[in-house]
C-alpha positions in Angstrom: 0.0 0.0 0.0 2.8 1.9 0.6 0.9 4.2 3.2 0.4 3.0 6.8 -2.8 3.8 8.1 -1.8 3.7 11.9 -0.3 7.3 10.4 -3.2 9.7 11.2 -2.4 11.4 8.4 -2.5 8.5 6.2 -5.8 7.2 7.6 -7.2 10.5 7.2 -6.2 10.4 3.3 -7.6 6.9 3.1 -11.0 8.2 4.5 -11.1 11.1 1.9 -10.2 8.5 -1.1 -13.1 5.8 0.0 -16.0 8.1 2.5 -18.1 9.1 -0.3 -18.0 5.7 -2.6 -19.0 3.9 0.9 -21.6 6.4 1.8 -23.3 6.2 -1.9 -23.1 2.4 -1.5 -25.3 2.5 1.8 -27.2 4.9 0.7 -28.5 2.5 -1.9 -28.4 -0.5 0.2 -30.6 1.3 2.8 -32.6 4.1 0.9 -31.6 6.2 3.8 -29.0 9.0 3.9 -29.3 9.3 7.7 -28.9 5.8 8.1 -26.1 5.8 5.1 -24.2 8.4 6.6 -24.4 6.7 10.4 -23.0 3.3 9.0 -19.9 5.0 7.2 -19.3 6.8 10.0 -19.4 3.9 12.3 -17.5 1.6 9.6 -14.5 4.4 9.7 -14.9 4.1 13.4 -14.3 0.7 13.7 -11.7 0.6 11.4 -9.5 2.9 13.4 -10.3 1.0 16.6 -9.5 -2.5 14.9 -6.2 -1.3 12.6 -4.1 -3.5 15.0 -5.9 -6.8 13.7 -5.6 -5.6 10.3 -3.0 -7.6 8.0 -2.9 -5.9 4.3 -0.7 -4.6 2.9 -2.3 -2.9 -0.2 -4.7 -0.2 -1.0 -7.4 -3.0 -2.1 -6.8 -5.1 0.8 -7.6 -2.2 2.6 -10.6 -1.3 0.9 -11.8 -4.7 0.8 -11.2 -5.0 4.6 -12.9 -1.5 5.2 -15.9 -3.0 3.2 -16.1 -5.8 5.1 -16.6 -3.5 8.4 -19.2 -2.0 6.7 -21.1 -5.4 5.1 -21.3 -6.7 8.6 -22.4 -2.9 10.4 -25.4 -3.6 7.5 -26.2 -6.8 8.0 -26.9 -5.8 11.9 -29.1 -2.6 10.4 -31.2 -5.1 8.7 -31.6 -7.3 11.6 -32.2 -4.5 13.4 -34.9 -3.5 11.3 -36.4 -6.6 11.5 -37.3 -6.9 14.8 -38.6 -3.7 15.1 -40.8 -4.4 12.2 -41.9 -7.7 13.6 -42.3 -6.1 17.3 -45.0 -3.5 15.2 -46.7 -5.9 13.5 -47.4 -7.3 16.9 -48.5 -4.6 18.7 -50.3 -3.3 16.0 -48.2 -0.3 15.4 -48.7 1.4 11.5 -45.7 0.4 9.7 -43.7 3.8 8.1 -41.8 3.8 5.1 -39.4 6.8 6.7 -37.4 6.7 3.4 -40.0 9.0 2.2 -39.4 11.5 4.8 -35.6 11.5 3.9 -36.1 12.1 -0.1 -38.3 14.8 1.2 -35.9 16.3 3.5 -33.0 16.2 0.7 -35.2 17.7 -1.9 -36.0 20.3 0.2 -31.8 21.0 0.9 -31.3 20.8 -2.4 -33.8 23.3 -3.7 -32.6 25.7 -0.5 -29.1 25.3 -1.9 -29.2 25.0 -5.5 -29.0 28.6 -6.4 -25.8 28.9 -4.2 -24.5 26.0 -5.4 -24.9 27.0 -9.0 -23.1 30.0 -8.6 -20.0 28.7 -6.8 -19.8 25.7 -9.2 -19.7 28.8 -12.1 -17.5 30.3 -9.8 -14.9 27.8 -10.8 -12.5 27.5 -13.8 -13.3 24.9 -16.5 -10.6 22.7 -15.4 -11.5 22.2 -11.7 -15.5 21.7 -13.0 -14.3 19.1 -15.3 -12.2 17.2 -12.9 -14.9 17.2 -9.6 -17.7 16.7 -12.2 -15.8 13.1 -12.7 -14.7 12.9 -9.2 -17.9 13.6 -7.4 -20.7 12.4 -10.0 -18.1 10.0 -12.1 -16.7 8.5 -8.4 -13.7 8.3 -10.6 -10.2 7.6 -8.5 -7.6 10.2 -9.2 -5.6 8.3 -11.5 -8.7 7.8 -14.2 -9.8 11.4 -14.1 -6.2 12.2 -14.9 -6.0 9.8 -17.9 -9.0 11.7 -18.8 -8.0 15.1 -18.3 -4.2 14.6 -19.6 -2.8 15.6 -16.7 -0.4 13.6 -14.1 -2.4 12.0 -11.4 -1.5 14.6 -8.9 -2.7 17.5 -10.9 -6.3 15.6 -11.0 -6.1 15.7 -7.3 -5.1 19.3 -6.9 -7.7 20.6 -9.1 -10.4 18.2 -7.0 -9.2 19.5 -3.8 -9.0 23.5 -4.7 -12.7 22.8 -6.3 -13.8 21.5 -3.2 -12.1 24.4 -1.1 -13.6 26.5 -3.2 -17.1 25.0 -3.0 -16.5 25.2 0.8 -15.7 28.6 1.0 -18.3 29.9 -1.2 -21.3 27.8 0.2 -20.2 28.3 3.9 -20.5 32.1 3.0 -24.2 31.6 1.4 -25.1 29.7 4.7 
């Protein structure tokens, strides 16, 4: 792997390369985005209080291990939500289909922020649009948005992360 995620540093880096392909993969696996963003938190979690049991040695070991945390946090969810289904049934309670309420609640972000969003996204040169449009809609890795742009892999990166800053700063301001 070359990187040594006992390093905060490093484990840090590892979370920024893998949080939002994780969170996008609950979120489809649970319909929720609270629930989504609760298991890749807690998967992170777990990961850092376990990385003494942990034996890769490569980036895809460590991904693979990562998912793994996160498979079994989600296969407890479900259990989870099992029970407390089968405990309404029995008591009669109305059963709710809360994923409703949370397509609701994002709309309703989204509307609130798309006009701020739009102009910081136009806020931004051509270059840095291109390369977060295929990082953060493509969930391309850094080395395929680079073959794409032309551009060594850590130029891709750069022009992600100042986009993102950038983002940041101007959103936090519309806030």
């Amino acid at each position: 792997m070359g990187t040594d995620l006992r390093n905060p540093h490093e484990f840090h880096r590892f979370y920024e390369r893998h949080a939002l392909r994780l969170r996008s993969w609950l979120r489809r696996e649970t319909g929720s985005t609270d629930v989504a963003n609760d298991l890749t938190a807690e998967s992170f979690a777990q990961a850092l209080l376990s990385l003494g049991r942990f034996r890769g040695s490569t980036e895809a070991e460590a991904v693979a291990w990562l998912y793994g945390i996160a498979h079994n946090l989600l296969r407890r969810y479900w259990r989870r939500q099992r029970v407390e289904t089968s405990a309404r049934k029995r008591l009669g309670m109305p059963l709710r289909d809360y994923a409703e309420y949370d397509e609701a609640e994002e709309l309703a972000d989204a509307q609130l922020l798309a006009p701020a969003l739009e102009e910081a996204l136009a806020g931004l040169s051509e270059h840095e649009r291109e390369a977060l449009d295929l990082r953060v809609v493509g969930e391309l890795p850094f080395d395929e948005i680079a073959e794409r742009l032309a551009v060594p892999s850590p130029a891709a990166r750069m022009r992600v992360t100042r986009a993102l800053r950038a983002l940041r700063a101007r959103l936090e301001g519309a806030a």
